[in-house]
N, C-alpha and C positions, 0 to 999 in steps of 0.2 A: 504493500500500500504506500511506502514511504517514495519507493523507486516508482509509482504512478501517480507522484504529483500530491499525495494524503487527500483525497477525493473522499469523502464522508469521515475523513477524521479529523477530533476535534484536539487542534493542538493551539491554537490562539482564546482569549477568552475575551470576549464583547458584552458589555454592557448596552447598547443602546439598540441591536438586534440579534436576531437569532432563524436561521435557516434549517427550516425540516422540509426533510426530503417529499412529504406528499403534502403538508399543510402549506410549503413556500413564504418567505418572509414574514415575518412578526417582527413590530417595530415596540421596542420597551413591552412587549409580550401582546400587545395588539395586535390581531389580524387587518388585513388591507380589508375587508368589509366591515371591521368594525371602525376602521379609523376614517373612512368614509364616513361612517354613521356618527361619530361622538367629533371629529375633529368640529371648529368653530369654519363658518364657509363666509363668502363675501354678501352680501344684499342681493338680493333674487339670486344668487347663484347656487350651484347645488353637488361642488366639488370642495373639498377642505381647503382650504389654504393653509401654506406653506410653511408662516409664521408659527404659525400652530401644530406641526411636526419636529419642526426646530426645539421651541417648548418641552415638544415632551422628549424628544433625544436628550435632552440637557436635563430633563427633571426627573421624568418619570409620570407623569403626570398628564392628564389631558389640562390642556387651558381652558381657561373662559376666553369671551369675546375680546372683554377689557384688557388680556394680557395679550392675546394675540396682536390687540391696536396698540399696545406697548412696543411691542416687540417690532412692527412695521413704521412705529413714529422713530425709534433709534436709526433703525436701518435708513429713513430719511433723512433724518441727521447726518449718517456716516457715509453719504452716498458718494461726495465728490472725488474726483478720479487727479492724484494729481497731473501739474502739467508736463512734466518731464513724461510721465508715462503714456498719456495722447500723446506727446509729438515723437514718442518712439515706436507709438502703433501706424503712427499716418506714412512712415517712413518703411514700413515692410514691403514688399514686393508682392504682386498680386499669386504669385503660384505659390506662396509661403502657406503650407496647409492650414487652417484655421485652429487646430488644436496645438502648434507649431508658435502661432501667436498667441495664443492667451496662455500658454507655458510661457513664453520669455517677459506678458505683461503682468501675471502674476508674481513669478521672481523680480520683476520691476517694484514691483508694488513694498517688496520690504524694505524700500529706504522708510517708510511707516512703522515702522512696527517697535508696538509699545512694550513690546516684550524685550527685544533684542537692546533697548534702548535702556531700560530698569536693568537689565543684567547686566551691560557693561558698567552700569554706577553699583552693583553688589549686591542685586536683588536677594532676599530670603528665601530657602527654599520651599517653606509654605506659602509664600504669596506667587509662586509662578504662575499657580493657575488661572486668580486673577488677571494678569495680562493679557495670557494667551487666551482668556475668553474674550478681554477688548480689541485683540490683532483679529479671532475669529468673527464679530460682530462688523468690524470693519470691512473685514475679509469680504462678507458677504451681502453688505450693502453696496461695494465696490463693482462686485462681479458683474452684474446685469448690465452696467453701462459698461464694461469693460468688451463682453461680449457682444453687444450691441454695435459698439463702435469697430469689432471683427467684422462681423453680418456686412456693416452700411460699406464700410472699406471696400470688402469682398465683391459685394453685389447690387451696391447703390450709388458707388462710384463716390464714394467717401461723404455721404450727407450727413448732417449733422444730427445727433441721437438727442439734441433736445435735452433739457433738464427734469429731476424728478420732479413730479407734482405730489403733494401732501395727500391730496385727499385719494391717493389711488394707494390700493394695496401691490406686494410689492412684485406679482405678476403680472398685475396690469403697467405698472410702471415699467415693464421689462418688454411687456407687448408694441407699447406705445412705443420705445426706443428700438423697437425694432422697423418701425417703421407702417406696424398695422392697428386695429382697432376693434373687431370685430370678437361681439359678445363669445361666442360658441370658441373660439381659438382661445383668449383666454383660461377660461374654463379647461380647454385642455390642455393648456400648459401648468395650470394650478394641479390637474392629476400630474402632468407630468414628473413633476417637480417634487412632490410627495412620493410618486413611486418609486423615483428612483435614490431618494434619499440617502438611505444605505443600503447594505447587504453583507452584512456581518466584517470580521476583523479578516480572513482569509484570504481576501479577493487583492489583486493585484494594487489599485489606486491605494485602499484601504491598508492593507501592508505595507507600503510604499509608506506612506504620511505616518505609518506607525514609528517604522525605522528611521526615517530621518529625521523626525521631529526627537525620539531619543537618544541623540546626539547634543540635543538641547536648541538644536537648528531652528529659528521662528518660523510661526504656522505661517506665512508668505510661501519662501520656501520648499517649506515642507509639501503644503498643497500644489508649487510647481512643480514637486514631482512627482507627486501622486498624479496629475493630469496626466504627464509625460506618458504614463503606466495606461493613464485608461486612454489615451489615444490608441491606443494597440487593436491591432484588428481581430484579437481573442476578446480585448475585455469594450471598452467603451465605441471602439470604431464599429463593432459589431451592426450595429444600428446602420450606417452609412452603409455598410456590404450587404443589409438586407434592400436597400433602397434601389443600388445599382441592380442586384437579383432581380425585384424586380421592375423595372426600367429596361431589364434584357428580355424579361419576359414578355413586356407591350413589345418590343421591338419585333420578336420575332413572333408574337401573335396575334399583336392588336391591344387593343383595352379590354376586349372584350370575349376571351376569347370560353372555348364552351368546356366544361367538366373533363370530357373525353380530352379534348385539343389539349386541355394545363395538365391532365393526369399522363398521356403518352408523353408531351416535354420533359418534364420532373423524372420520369420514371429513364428515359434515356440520358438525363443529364447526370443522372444517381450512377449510369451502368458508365458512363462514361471516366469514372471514377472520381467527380467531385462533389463536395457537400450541399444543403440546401441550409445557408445562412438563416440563422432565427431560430432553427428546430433543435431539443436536442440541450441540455446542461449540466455542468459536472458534478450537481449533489440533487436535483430534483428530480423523480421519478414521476411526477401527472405534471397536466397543462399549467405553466408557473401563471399562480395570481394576479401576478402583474398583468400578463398578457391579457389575462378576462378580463380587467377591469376597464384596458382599454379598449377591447373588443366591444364591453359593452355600450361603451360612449361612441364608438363608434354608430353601432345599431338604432342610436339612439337618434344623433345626431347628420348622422350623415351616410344611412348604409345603403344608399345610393351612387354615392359617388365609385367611380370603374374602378380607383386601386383599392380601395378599402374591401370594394367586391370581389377584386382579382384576390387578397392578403384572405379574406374569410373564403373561398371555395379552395386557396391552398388549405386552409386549416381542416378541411372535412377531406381533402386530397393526399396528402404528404404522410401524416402518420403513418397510417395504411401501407404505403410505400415501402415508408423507412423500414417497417417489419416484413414487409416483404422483404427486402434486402439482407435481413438477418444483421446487420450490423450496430443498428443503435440500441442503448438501452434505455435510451429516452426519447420516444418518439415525436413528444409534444412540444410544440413550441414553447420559446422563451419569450421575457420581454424585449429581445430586439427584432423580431419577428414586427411588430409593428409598434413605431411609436411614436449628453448628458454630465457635463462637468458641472456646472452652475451647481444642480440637483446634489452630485454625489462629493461634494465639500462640504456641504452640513453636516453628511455621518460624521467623514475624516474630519472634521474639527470639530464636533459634540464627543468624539473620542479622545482628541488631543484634553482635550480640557478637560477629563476624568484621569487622564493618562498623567497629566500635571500636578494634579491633585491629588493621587496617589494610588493611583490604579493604575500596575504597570503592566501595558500592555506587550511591551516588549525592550529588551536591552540590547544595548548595542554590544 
């Protein structure tokens, strides 16, 4: 087991989630429908917000309303991006991959950091975790506009992302600096953002932030290499290889094409000897939670539109497959199957800051 990577073995210990193989993430011992259900949501909306996972990674606790609008008034506080780090995003090169940029504007980001700033004057070892909770609130009032101003760079020809406005919570604030508006997107960046929050201490990003921040490295840093990690086409880019999948699939069959026409592709693509991106996880044995939950916002919201319809008839198509094949032991999809740095820096820094405080997740 050790020589296959420790794949259902428990050798890290996490505090803020926990992964079973047929239940699928539990966030502080919550399931994703119950956090759905008790999380605090925005005015007519009917997905948690974000604020409100954050809370409980760091407590334990579900919040009320009032602490979640605490927790989104700080984050407007700490939202400004300095300027040395704009003018060294406007200055990247357009093929610079975008995970690529917000690694080197995140390690930009620690000429801020109140942690590394307290320990050079002789910080106490009890008061670390105080800072590193003010570097990780910074952290993540920062992000949105950080990646924003990726996005506009990338594919809007460098337009300006606008400043935060108070009265939006802090997905819409992220929506808006993206450049869109539209109620139902929102929404499904607030599941987004929630689901992917964490996923236990094992996972690449999350191991990564674990070790270098135990070195005493500030959570800037630390969180730019945990990105570094989830850019990887096993753990976070995952998502992107389902999107070109399928993008190859319209290409060669249309938008639309029929059960028979997607099941003989897949099934040749499989003999062909390559994978079918999304499907398939190295500790889940049923369809990972995540994936239902957006599945269902899908059906809900838009299960008409041709990719969501092409993503749902691979889901009733591809299992089936895979065991024909005899090779997978997890037929179902994952959540990159359809759907995340922003999101997965809450974990890693709702761990730094127990990890500070005296829950060691790991030594160097």
């Amino acid at each position: 087991m050790i020589y296959g990577g420790m794949r259902s073995m428990k050798a890290l210990i996490c505090e803020t989630s926990d992964l079973d193989q047929d239940e699928g993430i539990r966030f502080r011992g919550y399931t994703i429908p119950e956090i759905q259900k008790l999380l605090p949501k925005a005015e007519n909306g009917d997905q948690p917000l974000p604020e409100g996972i954050w809370w409980l990674l760091l407590t334990s606790e579900i919040p009320t309303a009032d602490q979640v609008q605490e927790v989104n008034k700080e984050w407007v506080k700490r939202a400004e991006v300095p300027e040395h780090v704009i003018k060294m995003m406007k200055t990247f090169p357009k093929n610079l991959h975008p995970m690529s940029q917000l690694v080197s504007a995140i390690a930009g980001l620690s000429s801020e950091s109140k942690f590394a700033k307290a320990y050079e004057k002789g910080l106490k070892k009890i008061d670390y975790w105080e800072y590193v909770y003010e570097d990780a609130m910074d952290l993540l009032a920062r992000l949105p506009t950080v990646a924003a101003m990726i996005y506009r760079n990338l594919y809007r020809d460098g337009e300006s992302v606008g400043g935060i406005e108070p009265d939006k919570d802090w997905s819409a604030n992220y929506v808006s600096q993206l450049g869109y508006n539209h109620p139902k997107f929102i929404e499904l960046l607030r599941l987004h953002l929630v689901l992917h929050c964490d996923h236990e201490g094992g996972n690449v990003s999350a191991h990564t932030s674990h070790l270098v921040s135990s070195a005493l490295t500030d959570p800037y840093l630390s969180i730019s290499a945990a990105i570094a990690g989830l850019a990887g086409p096993l753990h976070g880019s995952a998502t992107q290889e389902v999107l070109i999948f399928i993008e190859k699939i319209i290409k060669d069959l249309g938008d639309d094409p029929t059960e028979n026409q997607l099941s003989e592709w897949i099934w040749k693509h499989l003999k062909s000897g390559q994978v079918i991106p999304g499907y398939g996880h190295a500790v889940l044995r049923k369809t990972d939670p995540r994936y239902s939950a957006f599945r269902e916002f899908g059906l809900t919201h838009f299960s008409e539109d041709p990719k969501f319809k092409l993503v749902s008839n691979m889901y009733k198509i591809v299992p089936e497959l895979l065991l024909k094949q005899g090779k997978a032991k997890n037929p179902w999809p994952n959540v990159d199957a359809h759907s995340v740095g922003i999101s997965r820096a809450m974990g890693c820094l709702a761990q730094m800051i127990w990890s500070r405080g005296g829950i060691k997740y790991e030594r160097i």
